[in-house]
C-alpha positions in Angstrom: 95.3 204.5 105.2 97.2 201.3 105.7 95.9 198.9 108.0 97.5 197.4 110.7 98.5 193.7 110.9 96.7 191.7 113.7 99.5 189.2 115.1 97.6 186.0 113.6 98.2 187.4 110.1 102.0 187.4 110.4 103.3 183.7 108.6 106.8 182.4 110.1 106.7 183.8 113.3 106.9 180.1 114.9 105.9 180.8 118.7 106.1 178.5 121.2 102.8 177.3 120.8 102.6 176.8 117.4 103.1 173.4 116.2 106.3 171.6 115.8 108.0 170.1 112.8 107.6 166.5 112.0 105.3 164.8 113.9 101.9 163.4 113.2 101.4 166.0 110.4 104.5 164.5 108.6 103.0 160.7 109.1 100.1 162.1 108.0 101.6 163.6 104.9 103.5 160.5 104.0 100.7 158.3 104.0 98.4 160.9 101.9 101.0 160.9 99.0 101.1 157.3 98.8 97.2 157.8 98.4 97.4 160.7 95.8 99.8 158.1 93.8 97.0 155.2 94.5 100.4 153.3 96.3 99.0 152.8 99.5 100.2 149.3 100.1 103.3 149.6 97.5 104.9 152.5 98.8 104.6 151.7 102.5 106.1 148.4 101.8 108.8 149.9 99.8 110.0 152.2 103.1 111.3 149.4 104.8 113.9 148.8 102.2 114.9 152.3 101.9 118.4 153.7 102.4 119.4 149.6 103.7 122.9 148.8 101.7 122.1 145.5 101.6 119.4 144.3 99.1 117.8 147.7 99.4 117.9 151.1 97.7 118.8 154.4 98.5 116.7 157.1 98.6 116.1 159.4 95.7 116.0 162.4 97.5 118.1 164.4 99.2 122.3 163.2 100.3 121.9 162.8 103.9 124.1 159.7 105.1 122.2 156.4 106.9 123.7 155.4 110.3 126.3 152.7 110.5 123.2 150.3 111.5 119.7 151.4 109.9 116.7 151.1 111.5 113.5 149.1 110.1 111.9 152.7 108.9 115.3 155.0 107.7 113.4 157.2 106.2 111.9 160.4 106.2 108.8 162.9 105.0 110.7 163.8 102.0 111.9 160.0 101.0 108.6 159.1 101.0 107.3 161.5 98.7 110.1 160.9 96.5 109.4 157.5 96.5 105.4 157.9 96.3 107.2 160.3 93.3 108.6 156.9 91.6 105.9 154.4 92.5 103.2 156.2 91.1 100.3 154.4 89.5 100.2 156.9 87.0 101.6 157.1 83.4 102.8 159.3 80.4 101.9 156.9 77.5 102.2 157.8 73.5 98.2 158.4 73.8 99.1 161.1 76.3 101.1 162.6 73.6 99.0 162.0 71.0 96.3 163.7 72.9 98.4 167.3 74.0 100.6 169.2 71.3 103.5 170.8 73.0 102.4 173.9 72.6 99.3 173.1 74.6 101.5 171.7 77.5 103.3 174.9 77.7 100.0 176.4 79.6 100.5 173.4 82.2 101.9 174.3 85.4 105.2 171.9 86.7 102.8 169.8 89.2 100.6 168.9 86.8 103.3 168.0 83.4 104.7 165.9 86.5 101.3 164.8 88.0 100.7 162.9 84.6 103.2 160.2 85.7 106.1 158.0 84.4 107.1 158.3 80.7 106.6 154.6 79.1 107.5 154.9 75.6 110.9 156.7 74.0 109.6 159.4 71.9 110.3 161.8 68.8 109.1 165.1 68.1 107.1 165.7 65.4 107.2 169.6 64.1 104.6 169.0 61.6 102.2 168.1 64.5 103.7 169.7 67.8 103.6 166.3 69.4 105.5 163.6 70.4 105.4 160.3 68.6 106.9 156.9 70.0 109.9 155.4 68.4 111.4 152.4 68.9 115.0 152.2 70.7 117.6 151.0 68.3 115.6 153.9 65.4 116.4 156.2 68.3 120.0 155.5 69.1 120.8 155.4 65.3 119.2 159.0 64.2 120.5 160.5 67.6 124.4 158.6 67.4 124.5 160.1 63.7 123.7 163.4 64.6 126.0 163.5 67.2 128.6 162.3 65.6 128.3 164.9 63.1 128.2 168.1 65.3 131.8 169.7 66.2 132.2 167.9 69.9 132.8 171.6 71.5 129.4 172.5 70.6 127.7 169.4 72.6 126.8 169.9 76.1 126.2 167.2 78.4 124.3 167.5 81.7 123.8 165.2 84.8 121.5 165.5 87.4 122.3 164.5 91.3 119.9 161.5 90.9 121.9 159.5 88.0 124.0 156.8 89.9 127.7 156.8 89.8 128.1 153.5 86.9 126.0 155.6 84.5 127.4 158.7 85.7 130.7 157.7 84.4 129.8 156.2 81.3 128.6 159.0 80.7 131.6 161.7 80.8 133.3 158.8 79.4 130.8 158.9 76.6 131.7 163.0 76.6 135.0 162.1 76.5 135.0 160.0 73.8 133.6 162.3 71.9 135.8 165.4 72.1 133.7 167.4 74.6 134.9 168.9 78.5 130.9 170.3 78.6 129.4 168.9 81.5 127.1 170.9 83.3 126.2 169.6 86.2 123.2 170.2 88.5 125.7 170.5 91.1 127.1 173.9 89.4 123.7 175.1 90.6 124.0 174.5 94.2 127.2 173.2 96.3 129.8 173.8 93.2 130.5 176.9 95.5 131.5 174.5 98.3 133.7 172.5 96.4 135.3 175.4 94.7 136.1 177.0 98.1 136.6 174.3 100.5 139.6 173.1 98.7 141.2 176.3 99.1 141.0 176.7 102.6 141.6 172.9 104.1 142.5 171.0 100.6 139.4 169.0 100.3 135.8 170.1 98.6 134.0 166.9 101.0 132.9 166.9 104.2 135.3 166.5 107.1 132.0 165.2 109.4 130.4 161.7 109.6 127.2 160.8 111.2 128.6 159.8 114.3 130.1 163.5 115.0 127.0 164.7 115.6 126.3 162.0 118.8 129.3 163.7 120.8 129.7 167.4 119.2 129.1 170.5 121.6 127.3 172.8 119.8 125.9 172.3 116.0 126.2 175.8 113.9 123.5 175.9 111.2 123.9 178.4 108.1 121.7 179.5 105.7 120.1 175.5 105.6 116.4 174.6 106.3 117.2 171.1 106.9 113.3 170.4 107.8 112.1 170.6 104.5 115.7 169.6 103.0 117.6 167.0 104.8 115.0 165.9 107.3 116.5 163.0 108.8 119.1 165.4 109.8 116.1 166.8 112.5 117.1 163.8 113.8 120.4 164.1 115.2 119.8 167.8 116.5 117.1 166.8 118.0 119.0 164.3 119.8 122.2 166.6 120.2 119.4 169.2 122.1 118.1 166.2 124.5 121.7 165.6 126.0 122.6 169.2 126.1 124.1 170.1 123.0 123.8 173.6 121.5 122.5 174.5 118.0 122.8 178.3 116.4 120.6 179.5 113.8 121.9 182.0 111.5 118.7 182.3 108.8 116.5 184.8 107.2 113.1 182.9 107.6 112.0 181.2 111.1 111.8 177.4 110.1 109.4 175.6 112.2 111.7 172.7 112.6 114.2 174.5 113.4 112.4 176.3 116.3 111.0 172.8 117.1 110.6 169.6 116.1 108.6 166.4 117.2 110.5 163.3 115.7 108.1 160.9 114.3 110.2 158.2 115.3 110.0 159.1 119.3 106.8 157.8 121.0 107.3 160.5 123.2 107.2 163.1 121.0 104.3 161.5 119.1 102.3 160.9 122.5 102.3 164.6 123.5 103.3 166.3 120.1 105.0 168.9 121.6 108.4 168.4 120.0 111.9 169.6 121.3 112.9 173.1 120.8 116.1 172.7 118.1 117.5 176.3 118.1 119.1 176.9 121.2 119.7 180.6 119.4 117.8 181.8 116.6 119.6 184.5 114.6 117.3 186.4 111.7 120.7 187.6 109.5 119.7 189.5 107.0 120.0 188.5 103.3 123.7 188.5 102.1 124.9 189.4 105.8 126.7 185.6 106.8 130.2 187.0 106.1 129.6 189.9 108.3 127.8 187.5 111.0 130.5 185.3 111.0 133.4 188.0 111.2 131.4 189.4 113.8 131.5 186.3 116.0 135.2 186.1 115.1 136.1 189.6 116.5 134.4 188.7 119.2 136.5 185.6 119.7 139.5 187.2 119.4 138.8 190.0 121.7 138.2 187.5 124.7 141.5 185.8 123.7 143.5 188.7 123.5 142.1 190.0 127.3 142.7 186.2 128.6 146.4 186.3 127.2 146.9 189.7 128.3 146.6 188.6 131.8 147.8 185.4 131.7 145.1 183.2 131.0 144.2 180.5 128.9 143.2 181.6 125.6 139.7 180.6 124.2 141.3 179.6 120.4 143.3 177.1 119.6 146.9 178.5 119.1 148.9 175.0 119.1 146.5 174.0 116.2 146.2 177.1 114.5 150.8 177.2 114.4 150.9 174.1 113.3 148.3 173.6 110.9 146.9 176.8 109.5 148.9 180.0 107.9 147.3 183.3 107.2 145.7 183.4 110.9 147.4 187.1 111.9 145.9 188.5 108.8 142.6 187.3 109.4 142.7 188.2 113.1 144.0 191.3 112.6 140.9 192.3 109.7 138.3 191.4 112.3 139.7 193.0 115.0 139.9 196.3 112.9 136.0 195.8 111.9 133.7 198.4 113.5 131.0 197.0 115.4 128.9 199.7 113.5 129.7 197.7 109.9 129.2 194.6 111.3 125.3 195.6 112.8 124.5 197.2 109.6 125.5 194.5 106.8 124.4 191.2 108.9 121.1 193.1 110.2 122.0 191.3 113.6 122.9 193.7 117.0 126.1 193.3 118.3 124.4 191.7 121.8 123.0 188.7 119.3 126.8 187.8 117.8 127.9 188.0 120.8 125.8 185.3 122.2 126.7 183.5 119.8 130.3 183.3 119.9 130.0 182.3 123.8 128.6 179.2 122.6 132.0 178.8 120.2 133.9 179.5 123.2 132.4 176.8 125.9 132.0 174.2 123.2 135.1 171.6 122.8 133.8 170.3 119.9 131.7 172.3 116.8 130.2 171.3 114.2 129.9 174.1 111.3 126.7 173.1 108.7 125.6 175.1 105.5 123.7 174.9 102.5 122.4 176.9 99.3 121.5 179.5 101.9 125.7 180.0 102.1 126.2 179.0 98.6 124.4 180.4 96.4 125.5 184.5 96.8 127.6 186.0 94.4 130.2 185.8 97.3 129.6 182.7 98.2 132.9 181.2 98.0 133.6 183.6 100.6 131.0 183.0 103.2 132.3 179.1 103.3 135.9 180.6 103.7 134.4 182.3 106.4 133.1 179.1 108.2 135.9 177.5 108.1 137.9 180.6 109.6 135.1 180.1 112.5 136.2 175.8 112.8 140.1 176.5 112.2 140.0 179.0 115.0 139.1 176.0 117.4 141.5 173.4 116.0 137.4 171.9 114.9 138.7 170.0 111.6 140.1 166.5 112.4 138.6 165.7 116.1 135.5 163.5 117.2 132.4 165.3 117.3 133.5 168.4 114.9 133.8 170.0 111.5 132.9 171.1 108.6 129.4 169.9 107.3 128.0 170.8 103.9 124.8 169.9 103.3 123.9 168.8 99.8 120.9 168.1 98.1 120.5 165.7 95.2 121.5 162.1 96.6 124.3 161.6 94.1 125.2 165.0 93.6 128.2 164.9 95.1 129.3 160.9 93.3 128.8 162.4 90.2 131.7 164.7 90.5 133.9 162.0 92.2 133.3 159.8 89.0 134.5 162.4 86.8 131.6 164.8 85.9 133.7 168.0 85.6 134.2 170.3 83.4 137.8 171.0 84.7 138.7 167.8 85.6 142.9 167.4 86.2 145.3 165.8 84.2 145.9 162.9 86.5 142.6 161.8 85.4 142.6 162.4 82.2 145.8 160.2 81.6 144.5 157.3 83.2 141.1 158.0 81.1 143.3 157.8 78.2 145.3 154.5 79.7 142.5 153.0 80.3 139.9 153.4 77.3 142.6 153.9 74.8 141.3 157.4 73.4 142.7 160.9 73.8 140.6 163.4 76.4 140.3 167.3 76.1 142.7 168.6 78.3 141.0 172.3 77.7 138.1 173.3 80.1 134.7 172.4 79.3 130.8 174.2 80.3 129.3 174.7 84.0 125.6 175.3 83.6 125.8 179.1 83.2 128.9 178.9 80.5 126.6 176.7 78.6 123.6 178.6 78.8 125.8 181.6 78.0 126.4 179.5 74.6 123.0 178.6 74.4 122.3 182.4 74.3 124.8 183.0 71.8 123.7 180.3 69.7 126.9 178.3 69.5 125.1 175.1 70.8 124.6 171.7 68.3 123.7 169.6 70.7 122.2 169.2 74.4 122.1 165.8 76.1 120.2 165.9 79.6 120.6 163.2 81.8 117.6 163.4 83.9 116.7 166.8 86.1 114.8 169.9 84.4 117.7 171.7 83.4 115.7 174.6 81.4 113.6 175.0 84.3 115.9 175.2 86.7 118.2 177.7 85.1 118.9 181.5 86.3 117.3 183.6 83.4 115.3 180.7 82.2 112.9 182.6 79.5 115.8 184.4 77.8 117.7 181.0 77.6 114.2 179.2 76.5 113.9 181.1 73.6 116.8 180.4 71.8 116.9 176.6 72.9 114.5 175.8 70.0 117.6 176.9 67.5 119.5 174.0 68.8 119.9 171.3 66.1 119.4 168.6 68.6 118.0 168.0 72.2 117.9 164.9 73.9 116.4 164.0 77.4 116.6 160.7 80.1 114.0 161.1 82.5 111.0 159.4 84.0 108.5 161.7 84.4 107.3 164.6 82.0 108.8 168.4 83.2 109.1 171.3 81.2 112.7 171.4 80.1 110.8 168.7 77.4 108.2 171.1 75.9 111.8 173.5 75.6 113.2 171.8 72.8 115.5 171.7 69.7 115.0 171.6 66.2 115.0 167.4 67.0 114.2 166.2 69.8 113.6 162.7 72.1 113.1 161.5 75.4 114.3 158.5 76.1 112.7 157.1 79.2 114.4 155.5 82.2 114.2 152.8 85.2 114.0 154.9 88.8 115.9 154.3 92.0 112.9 152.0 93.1 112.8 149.6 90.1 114.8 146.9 89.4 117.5 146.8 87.0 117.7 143.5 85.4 121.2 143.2 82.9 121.9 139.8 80.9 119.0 137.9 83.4 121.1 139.1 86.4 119.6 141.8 89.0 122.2 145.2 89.1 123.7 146.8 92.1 124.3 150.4 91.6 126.2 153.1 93.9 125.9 156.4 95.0 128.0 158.7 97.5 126.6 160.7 100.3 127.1 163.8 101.5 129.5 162.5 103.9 131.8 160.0 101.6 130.1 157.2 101.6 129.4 154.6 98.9 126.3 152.9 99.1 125.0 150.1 96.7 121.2 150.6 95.7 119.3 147.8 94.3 115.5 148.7 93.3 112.9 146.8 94.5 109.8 147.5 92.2 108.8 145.7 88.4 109.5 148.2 86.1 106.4 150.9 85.2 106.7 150.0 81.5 108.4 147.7 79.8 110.2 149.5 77.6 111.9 151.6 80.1 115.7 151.0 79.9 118.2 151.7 82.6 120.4 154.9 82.4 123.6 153.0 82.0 121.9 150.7 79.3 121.0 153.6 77.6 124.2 155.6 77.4 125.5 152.2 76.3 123.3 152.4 73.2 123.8 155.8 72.4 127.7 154.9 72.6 127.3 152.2 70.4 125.5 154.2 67.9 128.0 157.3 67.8 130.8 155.4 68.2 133.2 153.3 65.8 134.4 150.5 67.4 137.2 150.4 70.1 138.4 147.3 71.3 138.5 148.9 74.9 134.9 150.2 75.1 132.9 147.6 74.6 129.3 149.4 75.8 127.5 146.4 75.4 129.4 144.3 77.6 129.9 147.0 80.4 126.2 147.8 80.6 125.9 143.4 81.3 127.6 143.6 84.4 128.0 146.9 86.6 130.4 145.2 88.7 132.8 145.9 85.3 132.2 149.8 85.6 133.3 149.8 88.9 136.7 148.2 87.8 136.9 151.0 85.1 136.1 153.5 88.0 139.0 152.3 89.9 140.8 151.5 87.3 140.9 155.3 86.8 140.9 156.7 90.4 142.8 154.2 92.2 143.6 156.1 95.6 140.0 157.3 96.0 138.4 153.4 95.0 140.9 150.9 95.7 139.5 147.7 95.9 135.7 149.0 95.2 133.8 146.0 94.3 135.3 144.0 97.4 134.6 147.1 99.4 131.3 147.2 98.5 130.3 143.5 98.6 131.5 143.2 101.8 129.3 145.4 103.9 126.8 147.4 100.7 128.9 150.7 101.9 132.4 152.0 102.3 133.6 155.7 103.2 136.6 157.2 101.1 139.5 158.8 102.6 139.6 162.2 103.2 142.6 163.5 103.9 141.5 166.6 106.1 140.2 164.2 108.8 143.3 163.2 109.8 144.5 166.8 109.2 146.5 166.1 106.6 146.0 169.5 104.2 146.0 168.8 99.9 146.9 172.7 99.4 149.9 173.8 98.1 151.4 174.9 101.0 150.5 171.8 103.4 148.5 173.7 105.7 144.5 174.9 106.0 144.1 178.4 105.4 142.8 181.7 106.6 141.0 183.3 103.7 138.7 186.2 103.9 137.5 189.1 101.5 139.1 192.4 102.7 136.6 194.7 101.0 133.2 194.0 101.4 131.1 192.1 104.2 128.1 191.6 102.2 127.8 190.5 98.4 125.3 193.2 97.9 127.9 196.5 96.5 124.5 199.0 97.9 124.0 200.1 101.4 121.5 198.0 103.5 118.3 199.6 103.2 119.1 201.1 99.4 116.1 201.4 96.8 115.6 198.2 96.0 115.4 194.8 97.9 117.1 191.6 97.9 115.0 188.3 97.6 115.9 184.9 98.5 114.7 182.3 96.5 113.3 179.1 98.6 112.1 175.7 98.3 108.5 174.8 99.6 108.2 171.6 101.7 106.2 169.7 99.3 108.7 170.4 96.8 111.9 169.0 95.8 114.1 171.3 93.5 111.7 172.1 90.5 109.8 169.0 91.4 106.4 170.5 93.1 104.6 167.5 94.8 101.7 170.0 95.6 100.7 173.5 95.9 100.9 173.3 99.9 103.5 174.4 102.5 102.4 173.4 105.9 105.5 174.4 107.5 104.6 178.4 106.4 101.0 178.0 106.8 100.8 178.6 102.7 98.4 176.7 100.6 97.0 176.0 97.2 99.3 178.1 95.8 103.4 178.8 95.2 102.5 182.5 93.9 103.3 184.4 97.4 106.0 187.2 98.0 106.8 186.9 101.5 107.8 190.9 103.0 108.6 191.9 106.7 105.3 193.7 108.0 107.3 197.0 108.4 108.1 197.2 104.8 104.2 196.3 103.7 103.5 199.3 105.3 106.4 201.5 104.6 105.9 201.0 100.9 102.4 201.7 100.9 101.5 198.0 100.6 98.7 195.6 101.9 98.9 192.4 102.6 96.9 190.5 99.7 98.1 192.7 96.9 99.3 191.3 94.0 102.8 192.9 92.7 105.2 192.5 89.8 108.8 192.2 90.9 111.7 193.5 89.1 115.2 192.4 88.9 117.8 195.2 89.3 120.8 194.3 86.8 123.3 196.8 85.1 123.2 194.7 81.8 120.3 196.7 80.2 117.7 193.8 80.3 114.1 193.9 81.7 113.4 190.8 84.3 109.8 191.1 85.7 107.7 188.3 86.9 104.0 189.4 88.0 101.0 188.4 90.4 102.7 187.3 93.2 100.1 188.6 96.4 102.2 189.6 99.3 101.5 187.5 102.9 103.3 189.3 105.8 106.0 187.1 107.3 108.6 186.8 109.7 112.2 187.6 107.8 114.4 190.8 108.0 113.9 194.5 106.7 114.5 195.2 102.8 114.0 191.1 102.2 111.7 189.5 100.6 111.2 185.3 99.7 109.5 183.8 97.4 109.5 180.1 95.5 111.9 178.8 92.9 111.9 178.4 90.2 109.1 181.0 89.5 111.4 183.7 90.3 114.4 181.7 88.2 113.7 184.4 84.9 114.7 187.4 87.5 117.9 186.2 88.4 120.4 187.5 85.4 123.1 184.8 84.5 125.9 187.1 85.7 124.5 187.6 89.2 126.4 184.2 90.6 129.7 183.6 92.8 132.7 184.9 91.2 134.6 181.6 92.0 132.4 178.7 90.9 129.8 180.3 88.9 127.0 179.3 90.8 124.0 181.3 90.6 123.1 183.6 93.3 119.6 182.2 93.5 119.2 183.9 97.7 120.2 186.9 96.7 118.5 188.6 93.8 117.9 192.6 94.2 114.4 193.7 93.3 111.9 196.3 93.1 108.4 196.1 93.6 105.5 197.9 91.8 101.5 197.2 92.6 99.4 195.5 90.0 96.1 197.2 88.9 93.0 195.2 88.7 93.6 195.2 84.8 96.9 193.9 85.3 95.9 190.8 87.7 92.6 190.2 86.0 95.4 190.1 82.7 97.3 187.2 84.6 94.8 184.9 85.6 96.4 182.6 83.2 99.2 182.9 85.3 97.7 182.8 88.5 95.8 179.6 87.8 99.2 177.6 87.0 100.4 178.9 90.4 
């Protein structure tokens, strides 16, 4: 008999009593990761310089813009973890190593490799002892330049993460370059590659069209598949300002988020008098996994169908049919699908009743002016590309793309994810680039296309890799089908990582392997006796300088650019244009290589940039000016599924959605807790809609193995995850990345950008015995 849930055992439900977002439990949390880091006094100093352009630093967490004129404490839960991340009093020295062969490590869960603190020393494997030894810097540069010199340049593989700035960000594809290789994965193929893949296609641009101040005169705020309260939480910010003055914001997510049903801004002293927060989600939609395209059509037909009445009488129309002829084609054929969509099709793929949609497109309709946000809950489907098309069919409809207080919003995570890119970390980039590369360094690019992340683990798992160069992040961790990718990484010749902190892509290594330790955000970056500015871009175009404020954790830490530098020097013969040494001196002379290179996009970029510490590029669609090929936005919408699941809702199997816990950022776990889902001391949880618990023949507390469900012939099982009943849809499940990461098969990702479809794996489920659980306690311990 399966017993019945009482209603205090159900996590997410997020009633109105519960309590909000933010608030005193997010001071609370700041000030008790300082402590955890012993940086009590350091790291609450160092928030008052965060995200200022001028003399301070931006934040190494997430992309979310500063306001025009920042306030003494711009910052956020998340910052100040990251930055309690960075300040830490602890450190990874050789007697660390010395002390732990690599093997041992392996049995460490990710908070604790990272919990040991910032890497001091550069370091050398040593495959007679399964440790790393310290090496000194110029021994390292030599033995890694000579190796890479050697390898056939198609068979290296360069990766960034979001966190590198953009001066060491281009030296380093120019470093790629140089060399003969177009393989730059970038973290960035993981999440929003999908964005910038699609978004060019329908209005000519793969940026956002918003800026901060949209949001203090928009209507009505659609939010898609993003949990900005654990992600972008300075964004809680504006919506909960846009809710105070009568603004509208419309949920469409799986999971309740408890900011998102309410939120108490720490930086209110009413909200932190009372506590009580403001309720964010004017409408709170529960879509079911993979259903936005259907959602989104849905609200369409809706749309449509109240113009077409309106005109039919005589009326004013409720779309905008002056912007839509003289800006947009392909509108009749879009209009003319969701008109034809049954209302039937629509319920069943989005898991949303036609009364909800509904609602939801009569805020569209009395709104002037919408804002349309999304994240890795939009991107990361195998039709991904296709749910943003579908956003933007829901903007373009309203003429919202190039007027005050509207468009199109992507959300990104990493803070210089998307600067990386405009620098020229691609792996296609076009040959207007490449030829002034070629001007400008004297050297001869690739013109062929180069590695994403999932073509080169693809090569990785055919073995056709020499070399792999990380620039920061946890690439092996962070991978779809990590453990089949992991096992042949130890084949590869040579492995080199730049971090500051221990992970576990560094116990995943090649035949030789190093990590060369770096300066963080915080610290500064002294070149030639003269203090560095660096740069990064925002998720809304701008460029910020960032200039650390800490002494360095070790002394022989180097900075990112000085390193590339060396390893440059070491590979390279010598060209009378590249003179690493004398660029890594002086940023300032990057920045005139980056212009010199882009000159539309950074005209004028150190003048720019000294005058005020920030500057926002052009983007053409703001002033509705459309880069396509046919000078106009587009309509664009799949015409035979709604859903990027092929099976019937409520087949076999189910579909989970990988998430990010709120003491987490990416595969960096800060601790075991999630506060905002009532979850702690531990990241082993499946989260499954009550119904199915019992439907199944499940309990809550169980311990299950999940199954991926792939075509390709492979097993994917990951085990002793107990199941906690919780507020989310029928036939889904969530869980925490990247535990789950070795269920999602390389091929399950977008068919346009190749990003992995990391929220929308299908599994089975199958109950542990006691054998089985009492067999992974090893397991369960690392949690």
């Amino acid at each position: 008999m399966v017993r019945r849930l009482k209603d205090d055992e159900l996590h997410g439900k997020q009633g109105k009593h519960d309590a909000p977002g933010g608030g005193w439990q997010s001071i609370k949390a700041t000030e008790s990761h300082f402590l955890r880091e012993k940086v009590p006094f350091k790291g609450n100093g160092l928030m008052f310089k965060i995200n200022h352009p001028n003399g301070g630093f931006e934040c190494p967490s997430c992309a979310w813009p500063n306001p025009e004129k920042p306030g003494p404490a711009e910052f956020c839960e998340n910052g100040a973890k990251a930055v309690a991340w960075e300040a830490t009093a602890a450190r990874t020295t050789p007697e660390f190593f010395a002390r732990h062969t690599v093997s041992e490590l392996h049995g460490w869960s990710d908070h604790a490799l990272e919990k040991q603190g910032r890497l001091t020393h550069p370091m050398r494997y040593n495959p007679a002892t399964d440790k790393y030894d310290p090496i000194d810097w110029e021994t390292a540069f030599r033995e890694i330049g000579e190796r890479v010199a050697a390898f056939d340049p198609k068979r290296v593989e360069l990766y960034t993460s979001g966190r590198t700035s953009n001066e060491a960000a281009f030296l380093w594809q120019l470093y790629g370059r140089m060399l003969g290789t177009h393989n730059f994965p970038d973290c960035s193929n993981m999440c929003h590659e999908t964005t910038t893949v699609a978004l060019p296609q329908s209005i000519g641009v793969g940026k956002a069209t918003t800026v901060l101040e949209d949001f203090e005169h928009t209507d009505c705020v659609f939010l898609f598949g993003q949990n900005a309260g654990t992600n972008s939480p300075r964004m809680m910010g504006l919506l909960h300002e846009a809710r105070l003055r009568g603004a509208e914001v419309i949920t469409f997510n799986p999971l309740r988020e408890r900011a998102l049903v309410k939120f108490a801004n720490p930086q209110t002293p009413r909200d932190m008098l009372t506590n009580h927060g403001v309720p964010i989600s004017s409408q709170y939609h529960q879509v079911r996994i993979g259903g936005d395209i259907a959602a989104i059509q849905g609200i369409c037909k809706h749309i449509l169908d109240v113009d077409d009445e309106a005109r039919a009488s005589g009326a004013k129309g409720v779309i905008d049919h002056d912007f839509i002829a003289m800006h947009t084609d392909g509108f009749s054929a879009f209009a003319d699908h969701c008109r034809n969509l049954s209302w039937a099709r629509i319920e069943r793929h989005s898991g949303l009743e036609r009364a909800a949609i509904e609602e939801a497109a009569r805020a569209w309709m009395r709104s002037e002016r919408v804002i349309c946000c999304w994240g890795m809950g939009i991107t990361q489907h195998i039709r991904g590309g296709d749910n943003v098309h579908q956003i933007l069919n829901l903007l373009l409809m309203g003429g919202h793309i190039g007027r005050r207080g509207a468009g199109a919003c992507p959300v990104r995570g990493h803070s210089n994810v998307q600067g990386d890119r405009t620098v020229g970390i691609f792996h296609k980039s076009g040959e207007a680039f490449l030829a002034k590369m070629d001007e400008v360094f004297g050297i001869e690019c690739l013109r062929e296309h180069g590695h994403d992340v999932s073509l080169c683990c693809e090569a990785i798992l055919r073995d056709e890799v020499d070399a792999f160069l990380g620039m920061g992040g946890n690439f092996f961790r962070a991978i779809a089908d990590q453990a089949r990718v992991a096992a042949h990484v130890g084949d590869i010749p040579l492995t080199v990582q730049i971090a500051t902190k221990l992970n576990r892509s560094h116990l995943i290594h090649g035949k030789a392997a190093y990590l060369l330790p770096a300066l963080a955000r915080t610290e500064k970056d002294i070149q030639a006796g003269v203090e560095q500015t660096i740069t990064i871009e925002d998720g809304m175009c701008n460029v910020q300088g960032s200039k650390g404020a800490l002494e360095p954790a070790s002394e022989h830490l180097r900075s990112e650019i000085a390193i590339v530098a060396g390893l440059g020097k070491a590979t390279f013969a010598p060209n009378p244009k590249v003179d690493w040494e004398w660029l890594a001196e002086d940023y300032a002379r990057i920045r005139d290589r980056i212009e010199a290179t882009q000159p539309d996009t950074f005209y004028d970029f150190n003048q720019r940039l000294g005058e005020k510490g920030v500057f926002h590029l052009d983007i053409a669609a703001r002033d509705r000016i459309w880069k396509t090929d046919s000078g106009k936005a587009h309509f664009l919408f799949p015409d035979d599924h709604l859903t990027e699941d092929a099976s019937e809702p409520g087949d076999a199997h189910f579909q989970l959605l990988s998430i990010r816990g709120h003491d987490q950022f990416n595969t960096t776990v800060y601790s075991l807790d999630d506060r905002y889902r009532d979850i702690y001391g531990t990241r082993m949880v499946l989260m499954m809609n009550p119904a199915d618990i019992e439907k199944h023949g499940f309990q809550a507390g169980n311990r299950v193995t999940l199954r991926a469900v792939s075509d390709d012939g492979i097993e994917r099982r990951v085990s002793g995850f107990k199941i906690i009943a919780y507020d989310l849809p029928e036939n889904c499940l969530g869980a925490y990345y990247p535990e789950v990461n070795d269920l999602i098969p390389l091929a399950n990702r977008d068919r346009q950008s190749n990003t992995i479809a990391g929220k929308s794996i299908p599994v089975t489920l199958e109950l542990m015995s006691t054998e089985q659980v009492e067999a992974e306690t090893g397991v369960l311990a690392t949690g």
